[in-house]
C-alpha positions in Angstrom: 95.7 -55.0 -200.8 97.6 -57.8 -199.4 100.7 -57.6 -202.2 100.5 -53.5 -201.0 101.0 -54.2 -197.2 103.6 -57.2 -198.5 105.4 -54.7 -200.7 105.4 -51.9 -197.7 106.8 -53.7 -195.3 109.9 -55.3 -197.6 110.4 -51.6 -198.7 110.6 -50.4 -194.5 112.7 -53.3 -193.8 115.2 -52.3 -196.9 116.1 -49.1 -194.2 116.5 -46.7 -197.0 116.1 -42.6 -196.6 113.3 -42.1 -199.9 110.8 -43.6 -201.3 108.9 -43.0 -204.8 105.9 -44.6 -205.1 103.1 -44.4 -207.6 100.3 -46.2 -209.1 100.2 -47.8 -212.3 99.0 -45.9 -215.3 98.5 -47.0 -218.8 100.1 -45.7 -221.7 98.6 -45.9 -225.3 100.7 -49.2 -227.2 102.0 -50.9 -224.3 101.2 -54.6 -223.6 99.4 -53.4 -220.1 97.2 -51.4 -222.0 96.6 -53.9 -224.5 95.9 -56.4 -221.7 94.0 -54.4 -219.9 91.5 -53.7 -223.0 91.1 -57.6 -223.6 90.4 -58.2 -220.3 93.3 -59.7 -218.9 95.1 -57.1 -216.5 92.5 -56.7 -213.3 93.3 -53.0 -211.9 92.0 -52.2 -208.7 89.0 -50.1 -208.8 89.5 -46.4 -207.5 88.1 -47.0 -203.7 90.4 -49.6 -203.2 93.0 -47.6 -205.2 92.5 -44.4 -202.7 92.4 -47.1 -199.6 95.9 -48.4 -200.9 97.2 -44.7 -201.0 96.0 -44.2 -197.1 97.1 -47.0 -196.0 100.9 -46.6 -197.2 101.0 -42.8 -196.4 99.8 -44.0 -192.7 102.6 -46.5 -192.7 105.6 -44.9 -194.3 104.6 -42.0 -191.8 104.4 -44.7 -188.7 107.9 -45.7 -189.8 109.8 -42.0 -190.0 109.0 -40.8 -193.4 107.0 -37.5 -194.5 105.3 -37.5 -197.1 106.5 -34.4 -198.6 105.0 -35.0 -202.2 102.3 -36.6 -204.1 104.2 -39.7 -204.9 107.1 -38.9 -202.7 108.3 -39.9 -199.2 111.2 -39.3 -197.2 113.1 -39.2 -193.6 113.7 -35.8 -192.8 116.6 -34.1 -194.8 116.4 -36.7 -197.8 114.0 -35.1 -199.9 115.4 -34.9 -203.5 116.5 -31.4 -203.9 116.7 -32.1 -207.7 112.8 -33.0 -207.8 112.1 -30.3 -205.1 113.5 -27.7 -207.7 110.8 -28.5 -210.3 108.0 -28.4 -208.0 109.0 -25.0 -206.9 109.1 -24.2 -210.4 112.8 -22.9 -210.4 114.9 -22.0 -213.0 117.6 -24.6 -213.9 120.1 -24.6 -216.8 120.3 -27.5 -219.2 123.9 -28.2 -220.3 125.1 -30.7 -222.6 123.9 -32.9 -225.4 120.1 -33.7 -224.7 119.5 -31.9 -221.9 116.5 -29.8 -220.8 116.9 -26.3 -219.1 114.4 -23.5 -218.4 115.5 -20.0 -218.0 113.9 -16.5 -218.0 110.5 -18.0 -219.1 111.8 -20.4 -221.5 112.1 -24.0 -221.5 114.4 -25.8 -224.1 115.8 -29.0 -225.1 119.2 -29.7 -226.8 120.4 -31.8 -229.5 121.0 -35.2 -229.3 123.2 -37.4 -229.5 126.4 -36.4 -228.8 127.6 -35.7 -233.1 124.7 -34.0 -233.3 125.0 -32.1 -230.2 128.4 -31.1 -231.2 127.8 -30.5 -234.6 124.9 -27.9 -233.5 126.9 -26.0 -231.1 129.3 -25.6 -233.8 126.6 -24.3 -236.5 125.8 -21.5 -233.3 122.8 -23.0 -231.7 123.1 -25.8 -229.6 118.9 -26.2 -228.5 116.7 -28.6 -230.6 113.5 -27.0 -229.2 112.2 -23.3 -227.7 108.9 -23.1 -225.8 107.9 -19.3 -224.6 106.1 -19.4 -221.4 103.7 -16.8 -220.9 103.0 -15.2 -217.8 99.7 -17.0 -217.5 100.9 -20.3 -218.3 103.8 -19.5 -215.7 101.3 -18.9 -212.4 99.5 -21.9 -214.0 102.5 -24.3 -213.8 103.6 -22.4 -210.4 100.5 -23.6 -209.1 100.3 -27.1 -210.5 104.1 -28.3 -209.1 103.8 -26.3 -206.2 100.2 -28.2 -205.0 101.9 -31.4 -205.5 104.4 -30.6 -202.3 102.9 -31.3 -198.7 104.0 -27.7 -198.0 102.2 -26.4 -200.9 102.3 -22.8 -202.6 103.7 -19.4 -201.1 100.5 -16.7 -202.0 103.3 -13.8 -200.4 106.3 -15.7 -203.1 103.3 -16.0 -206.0 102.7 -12.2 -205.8 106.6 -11.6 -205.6 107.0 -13.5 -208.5 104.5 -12.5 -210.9 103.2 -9.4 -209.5 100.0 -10.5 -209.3 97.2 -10.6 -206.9 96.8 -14.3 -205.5 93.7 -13.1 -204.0 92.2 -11.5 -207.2 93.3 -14.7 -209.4 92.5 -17.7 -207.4 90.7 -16.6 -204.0 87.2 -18.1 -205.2 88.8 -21.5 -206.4 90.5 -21.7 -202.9 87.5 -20.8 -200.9 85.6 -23.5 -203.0 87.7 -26.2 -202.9 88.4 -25.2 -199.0 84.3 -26.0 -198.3 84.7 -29.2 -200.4 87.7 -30.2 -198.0 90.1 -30.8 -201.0 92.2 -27.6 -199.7 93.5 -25.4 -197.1 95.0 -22.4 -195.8 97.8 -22.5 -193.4 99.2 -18.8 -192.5 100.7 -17.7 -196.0 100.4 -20.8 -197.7 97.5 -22.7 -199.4 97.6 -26.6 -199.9 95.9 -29.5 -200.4 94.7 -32.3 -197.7 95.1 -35.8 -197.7 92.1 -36.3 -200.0 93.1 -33.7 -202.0 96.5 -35.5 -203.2 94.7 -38.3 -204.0 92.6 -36.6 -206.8 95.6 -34.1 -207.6 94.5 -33.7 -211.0 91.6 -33.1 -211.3 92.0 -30.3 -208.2 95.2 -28.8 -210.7 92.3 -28.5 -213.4 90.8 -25.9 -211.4 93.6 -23.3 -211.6 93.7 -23.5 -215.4 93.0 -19.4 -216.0 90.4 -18.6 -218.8 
C-alpha cells in the first residue's frame, strides 16, 4: 500500500490530463507467472487489492480527475475519444496493413506486414480475418464496454439500436444486481457503483444471454 500512495502522488505531481491505471494480471509463459507459481512474486491479496483501487479513485478524484472508466481517469475534456469509441461499441474502419476495423456487424483484421498487405490488396482482399457478429453477441458486447464507462449504458440507445426490449432482456439481472448494490439506475441509464467496477467481470458475466 505504501509504493501505491508513493506511486500516486509522483503521478499527481507529473500535472498530466489522463491517467490509465490497472492492476497486474498474469499471463500464461511470462516470468511473473512463472515466479509467481514458485513462490517468489508476492501479489496483494484481493482486500487489499480492492482497498488499493479505493484509495486511488478517492485521490485522483481529490486532485481533479474523473474517473470515467474502469481503469481510466481523466480532467474534464481529456478522456480518450479513441478508447471512448470502443466502449460505446461504435463502428470504426480499419485501414492499412494490420489494422482492425468493425463495420455493419463485422469485425476484421488485415494483413500484415506491409508486402503482404500490399500483395493482398492486389489479389482483391485486403482482410486476413472475418468475424460475423450476431445480434446477440452484439447487445452482449454493447453491454460489456458500455458497463465499463462511469456513465454506463443508454436502455432508450440499446432499444434504438437493436430493436429490442431492454426491459424484457435484462430487467431481472438489473433489479438483482441493483438489491446486491453492484448496480444502479439513474433516469435512462443503468450502471455500475463503485463496488461494482471493482468486480467488473464477474458483474459482465451476468449479461451473457442463454
Amino acid at each position: 500500500m505504501d509504493q501505491v500512495k508513493d506511486n500516486v502522488a509522483k503521478a499527481i505531481s507529473l500535472d498530466i490530463p489522463h491517467m490509465s491505471l490497472y492492476s497486474l494480471i498474469l499471463e500464461n509463459h511470462t516470468v511473473f507467472m512463472n515466479r509467481m507459481r514458485r513462490g517468489k512474486l508476492p501479489l496483494p491479496k484481493e482486500e487489499l487489492e480492492a482497498e488499493m483501487f479505493e484509495y486511488i479513485i478517492a485521490e485522483l478524484e481529490r486532485a481533479g480527475f474523473e474517473h470515467y472508466e474502469i481503469s481510466n481517469f481523466s480532467k474534464p475534456g481529456f478522456e480518450s475519444r479513441h478508447n471512448l469509441m470502443y466502449w460505446d461499441n461504435a463502428e470504426y474502419y480499419g485501414i492499412g496493413a494490420g489494422a482492425s476495423g468493425y463495420v455493419n456487424g463485422v469485425r476484421y483484421k488485415n494483413h500484415g506486414p506491409i508486402r503482404h498487405y500490399l500483395n493482398a490488396v492486389e489479389a482483391g482482399n485486403a482482410r486476413i480475418t472475418e468475424e460475423h457478429l450476431s445480434q446477440r453477441e452484439q447487445m452482449e458486447e454493447e453491454m460489456f464496454l458500455g458497463l465499463r464507462k462511469k456513465s454506463g449504458v443508454s436502455m432508450a440507445r440499446f432499444e434504438e439500436k437493436f430493436g429490442r426490449s431492454f426491459e424484457g432482456l435484462y430487467g431481472e439481472i438489473i433489479r438483482d444486481l441493483v438489491q446486491q448494490g453492484l448496480m444502479q439506475i439513474d433516469g435512462d441509464r443503468v450502471r455500475m457503483t463503485k463496488r461494482g467496477l471493482f468486480l467488473g467481470d464477474t458483474v459482465a458475466e451476468r449479461f451473457i444471454l442463454e
